[in-house]
N, C-alpha and C positions, 0 to 999 in steps of 0.2 A: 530374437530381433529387438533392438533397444526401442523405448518407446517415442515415437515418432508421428506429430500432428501435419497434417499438411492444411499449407497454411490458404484461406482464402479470401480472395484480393480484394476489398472492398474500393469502394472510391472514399477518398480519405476529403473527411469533412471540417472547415474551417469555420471558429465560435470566434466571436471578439472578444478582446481579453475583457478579463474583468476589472482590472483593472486596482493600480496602487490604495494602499490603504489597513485599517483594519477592521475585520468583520467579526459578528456571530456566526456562529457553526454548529453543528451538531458530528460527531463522526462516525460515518458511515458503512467504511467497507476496509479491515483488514487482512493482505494478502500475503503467505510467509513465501517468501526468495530464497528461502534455504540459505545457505554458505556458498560466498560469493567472491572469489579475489578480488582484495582490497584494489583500486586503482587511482593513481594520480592523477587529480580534476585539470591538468595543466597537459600533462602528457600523455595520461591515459594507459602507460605503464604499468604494470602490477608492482605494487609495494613491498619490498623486502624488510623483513627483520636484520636486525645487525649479524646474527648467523645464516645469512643467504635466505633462510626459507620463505616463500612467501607468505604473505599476511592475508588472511581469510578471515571474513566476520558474518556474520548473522546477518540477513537484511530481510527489513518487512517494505510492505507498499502499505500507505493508509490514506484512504480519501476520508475528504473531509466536504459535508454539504449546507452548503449555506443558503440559507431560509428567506434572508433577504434579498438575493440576486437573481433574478430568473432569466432564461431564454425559452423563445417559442421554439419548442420540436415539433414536426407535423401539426403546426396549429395549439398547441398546445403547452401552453405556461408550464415549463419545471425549472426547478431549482438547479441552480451550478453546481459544478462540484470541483473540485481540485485536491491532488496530491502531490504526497511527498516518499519519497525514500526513506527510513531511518536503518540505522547501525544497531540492534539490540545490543546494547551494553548497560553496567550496572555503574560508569564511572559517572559521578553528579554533572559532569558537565557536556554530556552524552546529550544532543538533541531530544534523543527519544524519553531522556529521565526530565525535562523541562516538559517536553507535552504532558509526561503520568501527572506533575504535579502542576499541571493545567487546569489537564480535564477531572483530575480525580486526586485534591489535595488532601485530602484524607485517609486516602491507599485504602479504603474499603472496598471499592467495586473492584480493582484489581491485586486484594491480597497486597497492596504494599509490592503493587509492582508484579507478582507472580504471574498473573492472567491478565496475558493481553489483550483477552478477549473482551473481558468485562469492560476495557475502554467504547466498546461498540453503544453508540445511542448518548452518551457523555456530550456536554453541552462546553464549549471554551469558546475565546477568543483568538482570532489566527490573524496574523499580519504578511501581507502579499506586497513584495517588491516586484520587482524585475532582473530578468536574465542581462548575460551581454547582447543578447539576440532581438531582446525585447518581448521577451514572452512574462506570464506569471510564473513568482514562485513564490512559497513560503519561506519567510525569515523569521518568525518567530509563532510562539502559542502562549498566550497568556490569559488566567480564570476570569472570570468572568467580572463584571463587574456589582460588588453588592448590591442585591433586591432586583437585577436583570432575569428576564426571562426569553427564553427561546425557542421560537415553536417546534413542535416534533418533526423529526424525520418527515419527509415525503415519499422516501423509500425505503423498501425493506433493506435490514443491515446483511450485510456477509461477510463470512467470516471464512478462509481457506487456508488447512493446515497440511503440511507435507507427510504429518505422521496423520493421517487420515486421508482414504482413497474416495476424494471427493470429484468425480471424474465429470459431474454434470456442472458443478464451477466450473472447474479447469476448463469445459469448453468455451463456456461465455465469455472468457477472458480476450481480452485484446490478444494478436499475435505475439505483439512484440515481450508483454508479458507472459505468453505462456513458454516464448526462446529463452526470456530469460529467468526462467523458473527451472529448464532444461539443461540448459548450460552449468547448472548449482555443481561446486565442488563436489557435490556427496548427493547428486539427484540420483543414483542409483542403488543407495542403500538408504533411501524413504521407503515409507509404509507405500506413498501414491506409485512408484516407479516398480516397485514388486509385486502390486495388484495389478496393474497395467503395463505389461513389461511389452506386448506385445498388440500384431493390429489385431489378430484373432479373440485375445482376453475381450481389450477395446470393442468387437464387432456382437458380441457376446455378453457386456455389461453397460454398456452406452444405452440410453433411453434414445439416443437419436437417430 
């Protein structure tokens, strides 16, 4: 049986944006999307190469938490957070090689790029526009600025990797992330999707 979460319904909760601008941050939580068909932001089509095949990339999810922004949850002051989707590629003009040399212009915490993970806790500057819809988004990631400081995390970091069977993340994740961690070109020959290939594995290694 493929591995298959059933999803449960929350009542879906509305924040006010945070609104245009540029902020400190610190980043918090990255989540790998495995290989993903490329698709046109206009049509939403999968993207073909000039020999028909279609075009498949790498994709991470990375939130990013900002120390200066808060909203009350149950009474309680915490910090916003916001993401973004990137493309892991190694071309300079790759979104995600603009954040490495953000948050980490020296490429020692992440080997020059190797480990993405080392980006986790790293301190940048992120600049938030707007959608057509009106929502936030990221437009860009730039270091910080000399002699600034930013306070730490308010929460602990995460990190979830497809070549690691980390099935007590994978529950906490929002739905619609963990459909689209499932849907991955190649989610059936991960480490996570061969350790839990089934609900019986799942009912048998789940803490829950």
């Amino acid at each position: 049986m493929a591995l298959n979460f059933s999803e449960t319904k929350k009542a879906k909760t509305t924040y006010p944006r945070i609104g245009e601008g540029t902020y400190p941050a610190r980043i918090v939580r990255i989540l790998d999307f495995g290989m993903q068909f490329a698709t046109d932001f206009k049509t939403g089509e999968v993207k073909k190469y000039n020999d028909g095949n279609d075009v498949v990339q790498h994709k991470v999810w990375i939130d990013f938490e900002l120390p200066t922004e808060t909203i009350e949850i149950e009474s309680i002051a915490k910090p916003r957070w916001i993401g973004k989707e990137y493309t892991v590629s190694a071309h300079e003009k790759a979104a995600i090689q603009g954040l490495l040399k953000a948050a980490d212009p020296g490429g020692k915490a992440t080997m020059k790029g190797r480990n993405v993970a080392g980006l986790l806790g790293l301190p940048l500057m992120i600049t938030i526009g707007s959608t057509s819809t009106g929502k936030d988004k990221i437009t860009a990631t730039t270091s910080l600025i000399k002699g600034m400081n930013v306070d730490p995390l308010a929460n602990p970091t995460l990190f979830f990797d497809l070549d690691s069977p980390d099935i007590k993340t994978f529950e906490g994740l929002p739905d619609w992330m963990k459909k689209r961690i499932q849907e991955g070109v190649d989610f059936d020959k991960t480490a996570f999707y061969k350790k839990f290939n089934s609900f019986e594995d799942l009912e048998e290694e789940s803490p829950y």
